[in-house]
N, C-alpha and C positions, 0 to 999 in steps of 0.2 A: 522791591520789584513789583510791578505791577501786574495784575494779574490778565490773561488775553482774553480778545474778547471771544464767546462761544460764538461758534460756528453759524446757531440760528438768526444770533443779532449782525452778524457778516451780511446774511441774506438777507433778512429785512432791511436794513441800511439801504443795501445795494437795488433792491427791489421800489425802494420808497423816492431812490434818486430817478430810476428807468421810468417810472409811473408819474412821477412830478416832474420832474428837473431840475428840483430847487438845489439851489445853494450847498455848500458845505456846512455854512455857517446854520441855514434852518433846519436841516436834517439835524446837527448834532444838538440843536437847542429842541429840538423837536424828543429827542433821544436821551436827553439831559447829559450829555457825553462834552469831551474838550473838538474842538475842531480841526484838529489835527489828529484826532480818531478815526476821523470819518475817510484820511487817505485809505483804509480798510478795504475803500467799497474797489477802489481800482485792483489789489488784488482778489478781491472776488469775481472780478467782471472778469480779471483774466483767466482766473481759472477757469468760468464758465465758458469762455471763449473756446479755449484747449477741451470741453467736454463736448460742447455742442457743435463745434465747429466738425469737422467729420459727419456728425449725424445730419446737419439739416443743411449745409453749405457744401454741397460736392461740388468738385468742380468740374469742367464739361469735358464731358470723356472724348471728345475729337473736335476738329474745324467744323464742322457741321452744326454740330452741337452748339459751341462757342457762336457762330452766328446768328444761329434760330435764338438767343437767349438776347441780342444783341437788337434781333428786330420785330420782336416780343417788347421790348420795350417801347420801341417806335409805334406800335400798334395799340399799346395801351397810353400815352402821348404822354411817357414819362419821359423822351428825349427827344427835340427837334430835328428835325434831319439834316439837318448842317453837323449838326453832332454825329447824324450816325454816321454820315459820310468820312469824316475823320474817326470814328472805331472802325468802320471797315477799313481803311488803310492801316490803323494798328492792326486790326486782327490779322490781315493778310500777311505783314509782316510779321505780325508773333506766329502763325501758321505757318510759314516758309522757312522760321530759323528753327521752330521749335522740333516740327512735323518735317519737316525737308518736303513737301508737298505743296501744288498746288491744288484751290477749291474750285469750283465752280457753282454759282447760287442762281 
């Protein structure tokens, strides 16, 4: 049986993939490991996912919220406004089924 890998070479792996985006294949030749090792890294991204997710990913504590987050984007022209125009018809109906409420912006 083989032995698992420690915990720090999980991380680095996983770290080497987020930082490059290389391959499987050059991470684990990079590693000297098989490439099929290197599946490793997805369960570490999800564990981190489950740790940090909570900490830095809250999600918006009302319609309001959800909105200003929505046209936040718009403002820094990370989304067109044909886009935003269709998230605000989702958002209004995820706010009407979710909230039972109407917003007004």
């Amino acid at each position: 049986m083989r032995k698992a890998l420690k915990p720090g070479l999980k991380l680095a792996l996983t770290l080497h993939h987020l930082a490059e985006g290389g391959s499987h294949a050059a991470i684990a030749a990079h590693y000297r490991l098989g490439r099929s090792t290197t599946e490793a890294i997805y369960d570490t991204l999800n564990a981190l996912w489950i740790v940090l997710q909570s900490l830095y990913l809250k999600p918006p504590s009302g319609p309001a919220e959800l909105m200003k987050v929505v046209h936040g984007l718009v403002v820094n022209k990370k989304i067109s406004c044909s886009v935003l125009l269709l998230a605000d018809l989702i958002i209004y109906i995820f706010i009407f089924k979710i909230f039972n409420k109407t917003i007004y912006v």
